[in-house]
C-alpha beads as a LAMMPS data file, in Angstrom:
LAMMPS data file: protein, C-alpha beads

395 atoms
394 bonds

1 atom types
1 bond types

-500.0 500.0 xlo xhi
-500.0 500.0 ylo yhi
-500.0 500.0 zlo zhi

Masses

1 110.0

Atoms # bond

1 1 1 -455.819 348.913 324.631
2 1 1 -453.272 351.796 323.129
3 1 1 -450.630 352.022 325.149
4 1 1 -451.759 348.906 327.636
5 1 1 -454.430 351.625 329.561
6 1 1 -456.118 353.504 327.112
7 1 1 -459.609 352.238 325.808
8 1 1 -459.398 351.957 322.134
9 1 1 -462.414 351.207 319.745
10 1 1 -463.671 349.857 316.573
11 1 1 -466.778 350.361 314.634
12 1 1 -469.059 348.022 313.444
13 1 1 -472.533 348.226 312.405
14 1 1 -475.514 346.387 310.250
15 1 1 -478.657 347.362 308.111
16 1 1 -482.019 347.586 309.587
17 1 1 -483.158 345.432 306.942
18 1 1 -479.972 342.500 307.494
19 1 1 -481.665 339.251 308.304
20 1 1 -479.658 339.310 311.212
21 1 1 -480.347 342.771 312.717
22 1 1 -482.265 341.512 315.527
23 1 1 -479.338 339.586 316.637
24 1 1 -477.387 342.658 316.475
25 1 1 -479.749 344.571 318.277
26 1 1 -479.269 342.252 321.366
27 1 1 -475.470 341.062 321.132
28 1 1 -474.242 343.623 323.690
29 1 1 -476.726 342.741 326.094
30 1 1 -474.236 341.434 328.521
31 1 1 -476.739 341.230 331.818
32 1 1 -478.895 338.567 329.729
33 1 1 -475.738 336.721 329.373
34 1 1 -475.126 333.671 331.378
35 1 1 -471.250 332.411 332.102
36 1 1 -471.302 328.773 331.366
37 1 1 -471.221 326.787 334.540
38 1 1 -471.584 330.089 336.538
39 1 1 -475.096 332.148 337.931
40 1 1 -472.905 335.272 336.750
41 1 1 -473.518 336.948 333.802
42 1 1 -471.152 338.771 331.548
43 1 1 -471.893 342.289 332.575
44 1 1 -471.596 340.818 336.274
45 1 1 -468.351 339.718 335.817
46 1 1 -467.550 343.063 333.402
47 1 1 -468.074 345.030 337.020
48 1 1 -465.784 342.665 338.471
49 1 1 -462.913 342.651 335.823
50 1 1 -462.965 345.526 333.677
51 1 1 -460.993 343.543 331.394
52 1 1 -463.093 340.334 331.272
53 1 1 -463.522 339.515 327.844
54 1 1 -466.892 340.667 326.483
55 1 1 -469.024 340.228 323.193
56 1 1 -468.175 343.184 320.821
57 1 1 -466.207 344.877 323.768
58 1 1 -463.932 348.101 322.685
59 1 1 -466.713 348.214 319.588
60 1 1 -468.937 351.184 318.734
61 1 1 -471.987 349.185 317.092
62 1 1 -474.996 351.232 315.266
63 1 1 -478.157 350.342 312.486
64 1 1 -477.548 351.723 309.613
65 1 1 -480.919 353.291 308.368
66 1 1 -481.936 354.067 304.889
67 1 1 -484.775 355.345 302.406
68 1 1 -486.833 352.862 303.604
69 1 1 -486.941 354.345 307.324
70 1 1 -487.173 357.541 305.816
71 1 1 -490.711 356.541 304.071
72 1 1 -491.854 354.884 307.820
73 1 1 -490.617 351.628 307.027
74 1 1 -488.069 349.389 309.536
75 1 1 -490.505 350.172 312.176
76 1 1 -490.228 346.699 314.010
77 1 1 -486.455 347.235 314.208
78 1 1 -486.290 350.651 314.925
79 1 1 -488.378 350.477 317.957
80 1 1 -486.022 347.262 319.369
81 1 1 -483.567 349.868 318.575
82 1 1 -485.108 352.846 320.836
83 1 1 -485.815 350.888 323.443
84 1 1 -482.028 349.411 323.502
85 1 1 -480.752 352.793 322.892
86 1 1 -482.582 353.882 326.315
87 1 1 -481.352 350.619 327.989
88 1 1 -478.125 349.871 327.259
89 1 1 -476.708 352.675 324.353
90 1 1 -475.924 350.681 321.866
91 1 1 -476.219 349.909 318.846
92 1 1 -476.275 353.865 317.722
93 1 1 -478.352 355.147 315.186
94 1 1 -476.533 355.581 311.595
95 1 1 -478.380 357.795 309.362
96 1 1 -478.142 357.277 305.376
97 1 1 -480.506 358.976 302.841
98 1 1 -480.708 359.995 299.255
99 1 1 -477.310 361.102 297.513
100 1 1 -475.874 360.008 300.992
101 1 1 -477.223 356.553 300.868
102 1 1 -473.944 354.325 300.646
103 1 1 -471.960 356.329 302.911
104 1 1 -471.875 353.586 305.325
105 1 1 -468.608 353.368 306.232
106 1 1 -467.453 355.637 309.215
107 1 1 -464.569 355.766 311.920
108 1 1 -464.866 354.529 315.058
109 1 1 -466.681 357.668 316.862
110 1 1 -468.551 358.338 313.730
111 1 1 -467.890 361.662 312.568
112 1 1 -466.695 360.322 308.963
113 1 1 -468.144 359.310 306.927
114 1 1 -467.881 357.653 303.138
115 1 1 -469.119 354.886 300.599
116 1 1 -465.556 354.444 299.015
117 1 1 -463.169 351.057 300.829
118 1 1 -460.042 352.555 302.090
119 1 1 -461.098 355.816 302.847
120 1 1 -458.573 358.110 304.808
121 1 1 -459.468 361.895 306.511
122 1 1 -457.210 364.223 307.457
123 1 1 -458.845 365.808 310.897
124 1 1 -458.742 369.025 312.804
125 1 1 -460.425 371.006 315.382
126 1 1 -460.783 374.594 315.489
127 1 1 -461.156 375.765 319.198
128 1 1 -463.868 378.320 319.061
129 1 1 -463.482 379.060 322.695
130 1 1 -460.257 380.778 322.162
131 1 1 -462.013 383.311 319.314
132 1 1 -463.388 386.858 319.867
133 1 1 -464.804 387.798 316.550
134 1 1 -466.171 386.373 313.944
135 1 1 -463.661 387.855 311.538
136 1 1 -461.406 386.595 313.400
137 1 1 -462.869 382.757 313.234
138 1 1 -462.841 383.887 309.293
139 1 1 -458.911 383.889 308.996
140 1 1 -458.975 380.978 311.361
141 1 1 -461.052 378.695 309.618
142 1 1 -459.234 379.958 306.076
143 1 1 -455.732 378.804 307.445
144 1 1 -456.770 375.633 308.942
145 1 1 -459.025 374.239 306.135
146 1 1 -455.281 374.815 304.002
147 1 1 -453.291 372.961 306.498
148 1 1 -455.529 369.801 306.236
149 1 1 -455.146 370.213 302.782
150 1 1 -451.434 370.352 302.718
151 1 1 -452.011 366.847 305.049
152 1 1 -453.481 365.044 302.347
153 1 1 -449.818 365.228 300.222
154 1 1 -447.705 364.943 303.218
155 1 1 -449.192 361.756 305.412
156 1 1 -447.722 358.199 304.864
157 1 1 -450.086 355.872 304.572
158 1 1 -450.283 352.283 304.458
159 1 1 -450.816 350.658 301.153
160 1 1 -451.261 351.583 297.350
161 1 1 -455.220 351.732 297.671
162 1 1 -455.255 353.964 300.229
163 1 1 -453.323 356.436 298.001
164 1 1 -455.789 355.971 294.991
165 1 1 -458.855 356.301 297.113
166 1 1 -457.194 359.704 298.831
167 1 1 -456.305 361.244 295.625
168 1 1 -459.867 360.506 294.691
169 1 1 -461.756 361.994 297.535
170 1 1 -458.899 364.393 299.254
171 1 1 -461.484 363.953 301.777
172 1 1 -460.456 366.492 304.972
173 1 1 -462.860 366.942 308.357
174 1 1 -462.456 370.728 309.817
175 1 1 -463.924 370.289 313.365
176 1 1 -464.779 372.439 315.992
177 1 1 -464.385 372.108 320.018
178 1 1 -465.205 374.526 322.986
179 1 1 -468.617 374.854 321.384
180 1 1 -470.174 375.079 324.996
181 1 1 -467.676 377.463 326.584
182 1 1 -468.302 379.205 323.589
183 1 1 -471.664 380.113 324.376
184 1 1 -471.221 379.821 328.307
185 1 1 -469.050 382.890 327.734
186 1 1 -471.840 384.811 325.977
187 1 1 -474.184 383.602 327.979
188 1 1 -476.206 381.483 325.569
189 1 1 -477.795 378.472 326.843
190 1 1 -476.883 375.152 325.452
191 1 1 -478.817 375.454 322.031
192 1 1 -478.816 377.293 318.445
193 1 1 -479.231 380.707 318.443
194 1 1 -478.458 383.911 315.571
195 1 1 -475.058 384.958 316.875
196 1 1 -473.873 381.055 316.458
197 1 1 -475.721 380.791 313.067
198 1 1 -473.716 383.924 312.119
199 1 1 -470.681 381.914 312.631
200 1 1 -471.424 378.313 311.686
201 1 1 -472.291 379.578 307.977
202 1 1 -468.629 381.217 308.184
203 1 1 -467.450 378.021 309.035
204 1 1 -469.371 376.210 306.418
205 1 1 -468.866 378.884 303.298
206 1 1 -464.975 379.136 303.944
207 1 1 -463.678 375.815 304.964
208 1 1 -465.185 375.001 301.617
209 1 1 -463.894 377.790 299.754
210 1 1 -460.425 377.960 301.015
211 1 1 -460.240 374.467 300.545
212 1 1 -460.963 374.077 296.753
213 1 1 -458.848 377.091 296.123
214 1 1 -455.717 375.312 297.887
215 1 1 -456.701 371.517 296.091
216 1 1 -456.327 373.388 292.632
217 1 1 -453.250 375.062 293.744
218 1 1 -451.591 372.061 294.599
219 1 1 -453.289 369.987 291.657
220 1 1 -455.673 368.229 293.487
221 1 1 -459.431 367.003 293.629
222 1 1 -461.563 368.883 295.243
223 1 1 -462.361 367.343 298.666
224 1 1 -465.537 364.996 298.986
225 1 1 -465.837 366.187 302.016
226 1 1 -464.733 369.400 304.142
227 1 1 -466.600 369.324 307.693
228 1 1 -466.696 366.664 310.707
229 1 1 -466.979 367.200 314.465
230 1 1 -464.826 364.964 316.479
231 1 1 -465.399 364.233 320.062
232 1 1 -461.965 365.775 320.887
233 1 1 -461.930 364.311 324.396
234 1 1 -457.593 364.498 324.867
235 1 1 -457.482 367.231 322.912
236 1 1 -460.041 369.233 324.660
237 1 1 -458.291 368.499 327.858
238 1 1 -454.742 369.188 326.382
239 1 1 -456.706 373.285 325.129
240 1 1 -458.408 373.745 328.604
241 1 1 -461.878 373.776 326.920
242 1 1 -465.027 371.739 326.096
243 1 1 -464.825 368.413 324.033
244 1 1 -465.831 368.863 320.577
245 1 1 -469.552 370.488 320.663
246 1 1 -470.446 368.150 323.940
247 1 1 -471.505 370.000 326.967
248 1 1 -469.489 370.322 330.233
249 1 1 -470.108 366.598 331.089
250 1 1 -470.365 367.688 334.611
251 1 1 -469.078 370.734 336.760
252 1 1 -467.341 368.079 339.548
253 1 1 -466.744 364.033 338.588
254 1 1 -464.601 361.294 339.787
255 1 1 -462.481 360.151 337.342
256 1 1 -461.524 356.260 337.562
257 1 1 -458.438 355.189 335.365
258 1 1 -456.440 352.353 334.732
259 1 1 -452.326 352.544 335.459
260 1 1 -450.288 349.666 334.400
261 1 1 -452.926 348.011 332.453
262 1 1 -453.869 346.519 336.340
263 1 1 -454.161 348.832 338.992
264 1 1 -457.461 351.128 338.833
265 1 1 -457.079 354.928 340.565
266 1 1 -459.575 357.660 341.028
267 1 1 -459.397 360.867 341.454
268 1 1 -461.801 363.928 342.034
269 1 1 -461.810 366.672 339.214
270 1 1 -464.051 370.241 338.589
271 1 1 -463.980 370.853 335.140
272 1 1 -461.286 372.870 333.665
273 1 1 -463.607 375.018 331.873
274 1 1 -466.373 375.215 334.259
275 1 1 -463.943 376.205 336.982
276 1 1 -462.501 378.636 334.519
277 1 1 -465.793 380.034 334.131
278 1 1 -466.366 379.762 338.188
279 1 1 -463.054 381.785 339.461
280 1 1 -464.618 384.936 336.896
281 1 1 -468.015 384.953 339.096
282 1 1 -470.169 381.806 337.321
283 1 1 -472.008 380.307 340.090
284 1 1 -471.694 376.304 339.608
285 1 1 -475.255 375.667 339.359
286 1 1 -475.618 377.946 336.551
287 1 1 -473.533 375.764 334.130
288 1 1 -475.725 373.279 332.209
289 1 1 -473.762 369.808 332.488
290 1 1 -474.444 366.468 330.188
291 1 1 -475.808 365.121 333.024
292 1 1 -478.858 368.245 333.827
293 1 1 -479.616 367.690 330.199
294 1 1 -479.380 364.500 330.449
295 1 1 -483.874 365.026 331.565
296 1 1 -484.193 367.756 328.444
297 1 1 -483.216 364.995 326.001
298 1 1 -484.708 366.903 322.691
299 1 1 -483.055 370.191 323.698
300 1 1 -479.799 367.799 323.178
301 1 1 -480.980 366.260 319.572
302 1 1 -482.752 369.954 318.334
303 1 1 -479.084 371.383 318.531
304 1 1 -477.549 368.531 316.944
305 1 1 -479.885 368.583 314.348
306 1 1 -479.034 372.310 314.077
307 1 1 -475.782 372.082 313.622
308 1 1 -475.761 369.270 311.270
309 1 1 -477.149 371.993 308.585
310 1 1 -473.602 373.312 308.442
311 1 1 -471.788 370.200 308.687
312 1 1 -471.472 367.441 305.518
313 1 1 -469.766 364.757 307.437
314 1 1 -471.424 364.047 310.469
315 1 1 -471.050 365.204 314.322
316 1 1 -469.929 363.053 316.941
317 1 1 -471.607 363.707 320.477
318 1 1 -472.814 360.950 323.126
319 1 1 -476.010 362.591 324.589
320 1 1 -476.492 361.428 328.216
321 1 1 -480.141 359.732 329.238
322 1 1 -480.918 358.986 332.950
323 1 1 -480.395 355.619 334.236
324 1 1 -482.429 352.819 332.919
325 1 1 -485.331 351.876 335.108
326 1 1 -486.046 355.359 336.373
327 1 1 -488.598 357.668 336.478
328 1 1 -487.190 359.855 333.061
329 1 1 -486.073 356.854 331.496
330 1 1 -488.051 353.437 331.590
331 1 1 -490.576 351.242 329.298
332 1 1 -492.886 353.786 328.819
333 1 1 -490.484 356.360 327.549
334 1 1 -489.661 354.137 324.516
335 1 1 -492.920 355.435 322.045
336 1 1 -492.006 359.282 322.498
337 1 1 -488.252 358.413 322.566
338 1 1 -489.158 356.487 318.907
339 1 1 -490.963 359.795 317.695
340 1 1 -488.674 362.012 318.724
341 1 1 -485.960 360.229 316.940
342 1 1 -488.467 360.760 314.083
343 1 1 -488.824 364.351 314.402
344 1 1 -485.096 365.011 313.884
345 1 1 -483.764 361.925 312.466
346 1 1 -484.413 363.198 308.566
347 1 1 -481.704 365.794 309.364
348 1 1 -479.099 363.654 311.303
349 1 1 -476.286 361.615 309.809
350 1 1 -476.250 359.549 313.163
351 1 1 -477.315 359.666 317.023
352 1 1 -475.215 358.142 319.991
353 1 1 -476.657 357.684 323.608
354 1 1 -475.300 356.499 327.040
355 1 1 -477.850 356.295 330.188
356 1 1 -475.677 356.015 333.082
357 1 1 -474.441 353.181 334.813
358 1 1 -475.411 351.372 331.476
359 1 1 -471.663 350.008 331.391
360 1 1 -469.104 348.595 333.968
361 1 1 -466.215 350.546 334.287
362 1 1 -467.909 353.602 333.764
363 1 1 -465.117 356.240 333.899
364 1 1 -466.548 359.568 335.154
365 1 1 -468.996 360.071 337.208
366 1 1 -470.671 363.256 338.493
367 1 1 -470.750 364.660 342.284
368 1 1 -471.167 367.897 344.050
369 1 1 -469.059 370.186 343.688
370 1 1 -468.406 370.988 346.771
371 1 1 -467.005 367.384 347.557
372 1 1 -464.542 367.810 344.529
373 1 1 -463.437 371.057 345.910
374 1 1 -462.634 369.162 349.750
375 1 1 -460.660 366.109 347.588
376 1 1 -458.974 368.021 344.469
377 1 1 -455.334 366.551 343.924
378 1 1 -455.789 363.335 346.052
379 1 1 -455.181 360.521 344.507
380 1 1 -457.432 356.974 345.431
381 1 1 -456.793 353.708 344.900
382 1 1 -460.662 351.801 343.678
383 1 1 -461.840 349.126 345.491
384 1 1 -460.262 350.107 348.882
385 1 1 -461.088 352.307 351.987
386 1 1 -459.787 355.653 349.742
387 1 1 -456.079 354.547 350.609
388 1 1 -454.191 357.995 349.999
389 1 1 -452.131 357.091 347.055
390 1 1 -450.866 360.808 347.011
391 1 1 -451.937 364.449 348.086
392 1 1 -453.166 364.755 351.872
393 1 1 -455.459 362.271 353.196
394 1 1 -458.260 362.681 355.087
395 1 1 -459.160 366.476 353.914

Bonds

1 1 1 2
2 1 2 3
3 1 3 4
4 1 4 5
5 1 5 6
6 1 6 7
7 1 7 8
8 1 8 9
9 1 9 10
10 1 10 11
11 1 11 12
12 1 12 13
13 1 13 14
14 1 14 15
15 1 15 16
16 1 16 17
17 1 17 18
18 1 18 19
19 1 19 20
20 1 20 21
21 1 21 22
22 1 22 23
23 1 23 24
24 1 24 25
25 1 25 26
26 1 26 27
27 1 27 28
28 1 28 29
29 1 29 30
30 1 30 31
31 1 31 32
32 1 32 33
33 1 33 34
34 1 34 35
35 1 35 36
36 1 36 37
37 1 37 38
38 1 38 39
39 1 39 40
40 1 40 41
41 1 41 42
42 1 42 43
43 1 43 44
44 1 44 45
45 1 45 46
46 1 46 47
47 1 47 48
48 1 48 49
49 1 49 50
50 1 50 51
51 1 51 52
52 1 52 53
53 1 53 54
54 1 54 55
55 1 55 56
56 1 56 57
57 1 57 58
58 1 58 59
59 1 59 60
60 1 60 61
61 1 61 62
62 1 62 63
63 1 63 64
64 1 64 65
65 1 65 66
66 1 66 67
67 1 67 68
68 1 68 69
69 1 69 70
70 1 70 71
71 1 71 72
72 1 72 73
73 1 73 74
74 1 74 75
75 1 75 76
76 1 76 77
77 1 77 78
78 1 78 79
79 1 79 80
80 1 80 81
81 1 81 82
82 1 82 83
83 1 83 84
84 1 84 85
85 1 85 86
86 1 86 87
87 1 87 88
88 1 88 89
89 1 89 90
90 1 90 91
91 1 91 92
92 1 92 93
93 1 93 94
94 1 94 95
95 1 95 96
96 1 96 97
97 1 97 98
98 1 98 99
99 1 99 100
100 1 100 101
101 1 101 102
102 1 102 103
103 1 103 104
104 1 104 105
105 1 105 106
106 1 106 107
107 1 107 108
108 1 108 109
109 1 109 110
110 1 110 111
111 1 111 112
112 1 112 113
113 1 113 114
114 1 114 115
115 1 115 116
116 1 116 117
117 1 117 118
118 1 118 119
119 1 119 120
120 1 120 121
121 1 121 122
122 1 122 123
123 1 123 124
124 1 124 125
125 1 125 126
126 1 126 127
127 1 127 128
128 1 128 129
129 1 129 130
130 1 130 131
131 1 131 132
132 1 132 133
133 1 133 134
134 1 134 135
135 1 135 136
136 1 136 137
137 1 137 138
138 1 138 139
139 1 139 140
140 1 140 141
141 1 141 142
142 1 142 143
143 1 143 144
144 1 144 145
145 1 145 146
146 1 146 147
147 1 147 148
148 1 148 149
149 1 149 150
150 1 150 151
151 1 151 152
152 1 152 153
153 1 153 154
154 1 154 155
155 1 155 156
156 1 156 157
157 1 157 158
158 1 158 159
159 1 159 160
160 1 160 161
161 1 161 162
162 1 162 163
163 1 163 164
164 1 164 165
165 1 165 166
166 1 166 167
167 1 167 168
168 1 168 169
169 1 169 170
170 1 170 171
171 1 171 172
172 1 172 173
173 1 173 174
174 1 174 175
175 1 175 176
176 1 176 177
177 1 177 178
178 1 178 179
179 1 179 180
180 1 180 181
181 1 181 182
182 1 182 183
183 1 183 184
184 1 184 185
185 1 185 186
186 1 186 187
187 1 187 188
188 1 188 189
189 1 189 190
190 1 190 191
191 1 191 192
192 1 192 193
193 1 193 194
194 1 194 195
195 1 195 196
196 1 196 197
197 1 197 198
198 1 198 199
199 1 199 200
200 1 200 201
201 1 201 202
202 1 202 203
203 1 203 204
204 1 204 205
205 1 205 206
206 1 206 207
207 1 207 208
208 1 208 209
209 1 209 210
210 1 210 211
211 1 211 212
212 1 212 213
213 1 213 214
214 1 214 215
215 1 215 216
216 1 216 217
217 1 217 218
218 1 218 219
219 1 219 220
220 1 220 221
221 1 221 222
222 1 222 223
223 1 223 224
224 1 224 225
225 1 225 226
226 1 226 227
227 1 227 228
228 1 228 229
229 1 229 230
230 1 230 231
231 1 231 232
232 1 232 233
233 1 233 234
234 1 234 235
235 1 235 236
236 1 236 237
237 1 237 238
238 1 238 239
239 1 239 240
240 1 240 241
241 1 241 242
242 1 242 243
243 1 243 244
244 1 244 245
245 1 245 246
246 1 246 247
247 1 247 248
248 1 248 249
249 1 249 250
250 1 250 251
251 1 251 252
252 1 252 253
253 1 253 254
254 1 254 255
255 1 255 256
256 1 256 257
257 1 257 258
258 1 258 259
259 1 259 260
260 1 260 261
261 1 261 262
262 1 262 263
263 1 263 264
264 1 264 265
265 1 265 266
266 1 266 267
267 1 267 268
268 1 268 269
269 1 269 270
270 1 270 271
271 1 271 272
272 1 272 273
273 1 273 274
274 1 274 275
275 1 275 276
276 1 276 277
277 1 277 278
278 1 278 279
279 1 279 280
280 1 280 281
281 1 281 282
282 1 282 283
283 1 283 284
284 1 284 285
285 1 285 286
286 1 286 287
287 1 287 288
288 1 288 289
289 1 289 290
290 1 290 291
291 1 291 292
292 1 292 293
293 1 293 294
294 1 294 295
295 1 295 296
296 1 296 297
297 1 297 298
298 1 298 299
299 1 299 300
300 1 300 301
301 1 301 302
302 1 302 303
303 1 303 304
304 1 304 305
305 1 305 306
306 1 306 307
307 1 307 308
308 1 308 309
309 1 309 310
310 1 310 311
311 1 311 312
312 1 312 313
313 1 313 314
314 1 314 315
315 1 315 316
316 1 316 317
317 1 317 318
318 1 318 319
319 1 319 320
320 1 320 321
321 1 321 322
322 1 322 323
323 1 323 324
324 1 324 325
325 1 325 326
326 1 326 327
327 1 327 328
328 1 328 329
329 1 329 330
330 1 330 331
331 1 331 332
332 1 332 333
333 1 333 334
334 1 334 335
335 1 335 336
336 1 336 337
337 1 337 338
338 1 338 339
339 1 339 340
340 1 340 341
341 1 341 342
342 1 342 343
343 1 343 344
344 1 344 345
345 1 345 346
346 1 346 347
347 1 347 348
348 1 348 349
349 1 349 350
350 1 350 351
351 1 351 352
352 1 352 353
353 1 353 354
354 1 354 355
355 1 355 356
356 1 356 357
357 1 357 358
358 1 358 359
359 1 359 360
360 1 360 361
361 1 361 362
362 1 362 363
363 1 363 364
364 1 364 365
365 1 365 366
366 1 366 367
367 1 367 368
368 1 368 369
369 1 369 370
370 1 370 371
371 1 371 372
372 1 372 373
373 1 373 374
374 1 374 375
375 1 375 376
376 1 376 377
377 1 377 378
378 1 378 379
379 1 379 380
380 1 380 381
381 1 381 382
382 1 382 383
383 1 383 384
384 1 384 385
385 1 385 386
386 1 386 387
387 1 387 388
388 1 388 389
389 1 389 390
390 1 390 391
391 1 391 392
392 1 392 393
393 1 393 394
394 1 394 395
């Protein structure tokens, strides 16, 4: 936990073709796992204790999938792998092919990626949100590609490798967030279109050249890599826009956090951007959340797959599925799940999922809007009859 509250994570992840994949597949499955000398099982007692120690807990897992999935091989394992996706999320899907084969190794949400031990990125986000023209995003894009440069000279890091494998790969990650508010503002629906294809190749053609020009300034290689899309989640928040090129998760939620590393809280919250968007005439039902596309599951991948043309690391976005068991997501959505995967895989570096309720603890979850409005700035304490922690209770 950073700071005693805050969820940290690791990744971890295994070849299709391991000898223990199928393991891995299944080692997260915490409702088939009994507590010795108990009728509870782990995710039971997860619901119970958020903190109750759990196999490969704080751990992003994913397959790693090569050539051989590529030429319809891996089948066996990839369809265990659909149908846990669907279930429980995890592991992920890690995409590796041709010249990008051994770039195995990735960060814990993904968006890096690299075959070299010791790797290190220097990471940024552009906020597209806040940008009128595409001229301007230009000069934007220009300035910030140099300033992760000038990072690579100027960061401490921890031990002599690291050093050699950064002066070898000078490898910087020029992200993007408020992708959605982006095209809310236009009024583009949540999926590629010509004015955004206008922009991403400006964001693809300049990161690269301003950042070779300011590597041979300064004397150093030219970066192995230029672009990755981080989830931004903090730093979205901290802007007032949309994380990374994620959706509006949901126009109202409760949020449940920890304080003290013991005491849980809740509170009710409308979106920052969506009630942005709301005050200057948006009607809430217009807004496309995580959770209404959440039943047009390929619109989600298509745009990811999209996007991906203009990125060379890889794009980090959880794309929401209904709860498992239910009528959009259940035993017999596991075949055109698999082939859908199929479809766009080819042109993914990796795919993430999370069907709700999948997980104890689960931090946000959405409700009307028009209940957030009646609670906004109360403060709850979980588990109890809503005792008024703060605010006015009772409103």
């Amino acid at each position: 936990m950073q700071g005693g509250s805050r969820r940290s994570a690791l990744y971890g992840s295994l070849s299709a073709s391991h000898g223990d994949v199928w393991d891995f597949l299944h080692y997260k499955n915490w409702h088939d796992r009994k507590i010795a000398g108990s009728e509870m099982t782990v995710a039971d007692a997860k619901k119970a204790d958020f903190n109750y120690p759990a196999p490969l807990d704080m751990m992003n897992i994913s397959t790693n999938y090569s050539d051989e999935w590529l030429n319809g091989n891996d089948n066996e394992v990839f369809m265990e792998n659909c149908k846990q996706a669907l279930m429980t999320g995890e592991p992920g899907f890690s995409f590796n092919f041709g010249a990008q084969k051994n770039e195995t190794l990735r960060n814990a949400c993904c968006e890096i990626l690299s075959e070299s031990d010791s790797d290190v990125c220097n990471l940024g986000s552009v906020n597209l949100a806040n940008i009128d023209t595409v001229e301007e995003f230009k000069d934007v894009v220009h300035l910030a590609s140099k300033f992760l440069v000038c990072g690579l000279i100027r960061a401490h890091l921890p031990y002599e490798k690291v050093e050699r494998v950064r002066q070898q790969n000078s490898r910087i990650g020029l992200g993007l967030m408020g992708l959605h508010e982006w095209l809310l503002k236009r009024g583009h629906r949540y999926e590629m279109n010509d004015e955004l294809k206008k922009w991403m190749k400006v964001y693809e053609s300049e990161s690269t050249r301003s950042a070779n020009e300011h590597c041979e300034r300064l004397f150093l290689n030219r970066p192995k890599g230029y672009r990755a899309i981080a989830p931004t989640g903090t730093i979205s928040i901290l802007a007032g826009t949309t994380s990374g090129v994620e959706p509006v998760h949901s126009v109202a939620y409760r949020r449940r956090y920890l304080t003290d590393g013991t005491r849980w809280k809740y509170q009710f919250v409308v979106d920052g951007t969506a009630n942005y968007l709301i005050e200057r005439g948006v009607k809430p039902a217009d807004i496309e959340s995580a959770v209404d596309l959440a039943e047009d599951v390929e619109r989600r991948i298509k745009f990811q797959y999209e996007l991906q043309k203009y990125v060379d690391h890889a794009i980090s976005s959880t794309i929401n599925l209904p709860e498992y068991g239910t009528d959009l997501n259940n035993d017999s959505h596991v075949e055109p799940f698999s082939k859908l995967l199929r479809k766009y895989g080819g042109g993914l570096r990796g795919l993430t999922f999370y069907p709700s309720g999948s997980r104890g603890g689960q931090p946000i979850n959405p409700v009307p809007y028009e209940e957030a409005i009646t609670k906004r700035g109360i403060i709850f304490e979980d588990n109890s009859e809503e005792q008024c922690l703060s605010g006015v209770c009772g409103i």
